[in-house]
C-alpha positions in Angstrom: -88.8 -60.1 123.8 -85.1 -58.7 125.0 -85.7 -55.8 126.8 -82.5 -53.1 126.1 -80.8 -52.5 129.5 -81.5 -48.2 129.0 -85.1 -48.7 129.3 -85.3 -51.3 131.4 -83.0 -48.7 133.3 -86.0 -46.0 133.0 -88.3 -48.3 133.8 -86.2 -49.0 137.2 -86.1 -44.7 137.5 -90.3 -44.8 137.4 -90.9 -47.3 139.5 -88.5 -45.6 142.2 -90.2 -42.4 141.7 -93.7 -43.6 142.1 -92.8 -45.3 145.0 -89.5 -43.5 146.9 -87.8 -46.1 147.0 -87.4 -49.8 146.6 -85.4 -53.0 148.2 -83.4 -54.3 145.5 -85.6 -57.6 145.5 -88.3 -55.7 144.6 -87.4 -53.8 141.6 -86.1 -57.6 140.6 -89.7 -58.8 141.0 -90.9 -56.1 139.3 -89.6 -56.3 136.4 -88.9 -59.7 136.1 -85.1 -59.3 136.1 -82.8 -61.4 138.0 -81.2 -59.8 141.4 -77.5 -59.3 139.8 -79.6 -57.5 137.0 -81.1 -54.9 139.6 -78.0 -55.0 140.9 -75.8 -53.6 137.8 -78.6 -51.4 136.6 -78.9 -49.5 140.2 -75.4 -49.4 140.0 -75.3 -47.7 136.8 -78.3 -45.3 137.2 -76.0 -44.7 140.4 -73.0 -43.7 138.8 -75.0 -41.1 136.1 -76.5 -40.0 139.5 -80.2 -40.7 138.6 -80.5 -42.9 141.9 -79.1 -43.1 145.1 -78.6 -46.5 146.6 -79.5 -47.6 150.2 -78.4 -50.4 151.7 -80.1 -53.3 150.3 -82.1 -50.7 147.7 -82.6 -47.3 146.3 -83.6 -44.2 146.2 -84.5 -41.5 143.3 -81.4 -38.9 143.6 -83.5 -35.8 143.5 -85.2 -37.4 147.6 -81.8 -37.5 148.5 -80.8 -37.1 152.6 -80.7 -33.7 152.6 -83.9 -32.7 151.1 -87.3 -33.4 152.2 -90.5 -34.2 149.9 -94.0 -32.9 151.0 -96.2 -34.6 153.3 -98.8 -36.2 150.7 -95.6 -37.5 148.7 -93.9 -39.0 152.1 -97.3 -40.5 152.9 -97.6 -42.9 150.2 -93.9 -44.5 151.0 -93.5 -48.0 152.6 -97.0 -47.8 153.8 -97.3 -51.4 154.7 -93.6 -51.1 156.7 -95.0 -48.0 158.3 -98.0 -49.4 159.7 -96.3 -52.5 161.4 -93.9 -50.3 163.2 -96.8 -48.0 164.2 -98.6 -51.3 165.6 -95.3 -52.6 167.5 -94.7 -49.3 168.7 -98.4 -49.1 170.0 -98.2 -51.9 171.6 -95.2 -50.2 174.2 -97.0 -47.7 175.7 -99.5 -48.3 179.0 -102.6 -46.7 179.9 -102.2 -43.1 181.3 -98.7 -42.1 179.5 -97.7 -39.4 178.2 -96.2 -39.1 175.0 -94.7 -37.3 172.3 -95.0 -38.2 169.0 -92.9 -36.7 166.5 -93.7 -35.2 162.9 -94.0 -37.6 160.1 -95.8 -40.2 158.5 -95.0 -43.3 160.6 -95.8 -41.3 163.7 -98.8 -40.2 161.7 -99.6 -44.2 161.7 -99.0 -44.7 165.2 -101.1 -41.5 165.9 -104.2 -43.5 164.7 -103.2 -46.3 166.6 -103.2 -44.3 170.1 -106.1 -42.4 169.7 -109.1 -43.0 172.0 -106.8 -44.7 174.4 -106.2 -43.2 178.2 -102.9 -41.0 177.3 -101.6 -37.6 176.7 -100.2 -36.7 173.7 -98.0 -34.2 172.5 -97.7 -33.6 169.0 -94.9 -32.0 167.0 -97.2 -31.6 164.1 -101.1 -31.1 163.0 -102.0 -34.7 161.2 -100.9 -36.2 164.4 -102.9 -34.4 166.3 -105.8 -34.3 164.3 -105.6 -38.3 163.9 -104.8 -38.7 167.8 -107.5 -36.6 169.1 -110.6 -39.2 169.8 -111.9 -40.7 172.7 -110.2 -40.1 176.0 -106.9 -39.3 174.8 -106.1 -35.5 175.6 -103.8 -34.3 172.9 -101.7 -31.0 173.3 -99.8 -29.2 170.9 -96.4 -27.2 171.1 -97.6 -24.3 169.0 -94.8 -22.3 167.2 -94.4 -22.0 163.0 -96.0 -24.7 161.1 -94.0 -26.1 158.0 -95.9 -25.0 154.8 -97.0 -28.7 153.2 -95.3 -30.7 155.9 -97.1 -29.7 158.9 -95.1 -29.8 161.5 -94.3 -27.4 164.5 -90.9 -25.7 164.8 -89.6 -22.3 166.1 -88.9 -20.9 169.4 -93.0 -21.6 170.6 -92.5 -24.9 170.2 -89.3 -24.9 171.7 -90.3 -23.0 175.1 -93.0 -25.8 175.3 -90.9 -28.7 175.1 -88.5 -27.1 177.7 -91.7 -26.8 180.0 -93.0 -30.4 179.9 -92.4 -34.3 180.8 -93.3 -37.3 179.1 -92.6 -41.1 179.2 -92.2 -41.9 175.9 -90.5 -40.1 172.4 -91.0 -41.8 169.2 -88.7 -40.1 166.8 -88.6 -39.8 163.2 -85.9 -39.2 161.1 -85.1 -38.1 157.6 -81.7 -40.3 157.5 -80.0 -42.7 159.8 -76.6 -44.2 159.5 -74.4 -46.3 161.5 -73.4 -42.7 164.1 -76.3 -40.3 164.3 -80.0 -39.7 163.5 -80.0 -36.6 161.0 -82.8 -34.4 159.7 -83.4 -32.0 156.9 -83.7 -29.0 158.5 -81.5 -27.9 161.5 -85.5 -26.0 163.2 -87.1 -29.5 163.4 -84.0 -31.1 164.6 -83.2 -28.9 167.7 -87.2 -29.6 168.2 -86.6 -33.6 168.4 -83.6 -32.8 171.1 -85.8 -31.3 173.2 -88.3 -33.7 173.0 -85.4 -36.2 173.8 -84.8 -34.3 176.8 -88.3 -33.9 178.4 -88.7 -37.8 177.7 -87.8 -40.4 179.9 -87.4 -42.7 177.3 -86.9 -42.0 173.3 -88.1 -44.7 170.7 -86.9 -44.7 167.1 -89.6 -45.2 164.2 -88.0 -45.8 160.7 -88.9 -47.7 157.8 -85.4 -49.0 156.4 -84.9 -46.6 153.6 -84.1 -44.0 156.0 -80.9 -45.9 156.9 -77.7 -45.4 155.2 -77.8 -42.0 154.4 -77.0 -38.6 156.2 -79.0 -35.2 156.0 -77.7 -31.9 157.3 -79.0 -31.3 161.0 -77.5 -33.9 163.7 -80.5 -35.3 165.8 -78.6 -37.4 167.8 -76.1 -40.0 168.6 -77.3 -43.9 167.7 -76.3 -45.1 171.6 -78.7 -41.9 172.9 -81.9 -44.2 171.2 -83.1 -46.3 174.2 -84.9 -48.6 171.1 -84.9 -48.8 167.0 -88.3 -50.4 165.4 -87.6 -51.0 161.9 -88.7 -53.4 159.4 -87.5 -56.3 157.8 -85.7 -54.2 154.8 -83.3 -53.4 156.9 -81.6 -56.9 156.4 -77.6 -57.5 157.5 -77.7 -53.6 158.3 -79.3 -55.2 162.0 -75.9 -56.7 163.2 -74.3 -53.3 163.1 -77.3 -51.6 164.9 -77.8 -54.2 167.4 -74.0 -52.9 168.5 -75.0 -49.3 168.7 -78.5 -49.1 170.0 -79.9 -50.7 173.6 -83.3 -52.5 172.0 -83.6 -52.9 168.0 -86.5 -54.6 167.0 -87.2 -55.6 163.7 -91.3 -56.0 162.4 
């Protein structure tokens, strides 16, 4: 049976909502459309500003860059993506480091990942330190405001703390990446990632690819300040322009 192109169109808007977005591939797959298909329809849902598109996928407009959903809804996105960056990025850091793990749900995964190993961990927010804190790892936290339904630690507590401490390793988290700077929703939590920059020797990216083309409000910092990107395999012919800006990219 032909299926009319405005509700195969709302079907393309339900599936991006349940999910928070989808490579172009898989909204193909999922409805049993051919990839120009997707193609036309995202661009259409696009142009009535129901979506917006990512490269290689999209996004429902209302999660656009410059807002931020709550934690629970962030949690069920790319889950599979997530957890093999978390495993790569676990795989980085030796016995008796310390390291600061930023807010988020992909630092969330590599949280669980670290925890009962011989490190120090400083969280930036409460699920990663509540998931982090088993076994011999000693887990600290910056203290300061927490974000109501997000969790994580911001304000001039936290701030002081970072200022006070060193650590090997960041892995950073971003709201929206393009092909200049990491950027965040809220310009609290992203003077809090600078200053985890700075008391690290050496700051990691963590980012599923439908954080990448898109900007949010707060600069985070430059793309040649990352000393490495770990993304996932989304992220498609977008790697050849990264590879140029950042030292290490590596794609899981």
């Amino acid at each position: 049976m032909m299926v009319l192109a405005g509700e195969r169109q709302e079907r393309i808007r339900r599936h991006l909502e349940a999910r928070g977005g989808m490579r172009t591939s898989e909204i193909a797959e999922a409805l049993s459309i051919s990839l120009a298909t997707a193609r036309r329809d995202l661009k259409e849902l696009a142009a009535r500003g129901i979506v917006e598109r990512t490269h290689g996928g999209a996004l429902p407009s209302r999660l656009g860059a410059a807002q931020e959903p709550p934690f629970a809804v962030k949690a069920e996105r790319m889950r599979a993506e997530k957890e093999r960056i978390a495993e790569r990025a676990a795989h980085l850091v030796p016995e008796g480091s310390t390291v600061v793990l930023d807010s988020g749900t992909t630092t969330l995964a590599l949280a669980r990942r670290l925890a009962g190993r011989r490190l120090t961990i400083i969280a930036l927010d409460l699920p990663g330190a509540n998931a982090a804190a088993r076994g011999e790892t000693d887990v600290w936290l910056t203290g300061g405001k927490v974000r109501s339904g997000l969790y994580s630690l911001i304000g001039r507590w936290t701030e002081e703390t970072l200022r006070t401490v060193h650590a090997d390793f960041f892995f950073l988290a971003a709201d929206a990446v393009d092909l200049l700077v990491v950027s965040n929703s809220t310009v609290e939590e992203a003077a809090v990632k600078g200053l985890a920059m700075n008391a690290s020797e050496v700051t990691i990216l963590v980012a599923d690819h439908s954080k990448f083309g898109r900007r949010a409000m707060a600069r985070v910092c430059a793309l040649t300040d990352l000393d490495r990107l770990i993304t996932d395999r989304g992220i498609g012919s977008l790697e050849a322009d990264l590879r140029e800006r950042v030292k290490y990219v590596e794609v899981v």
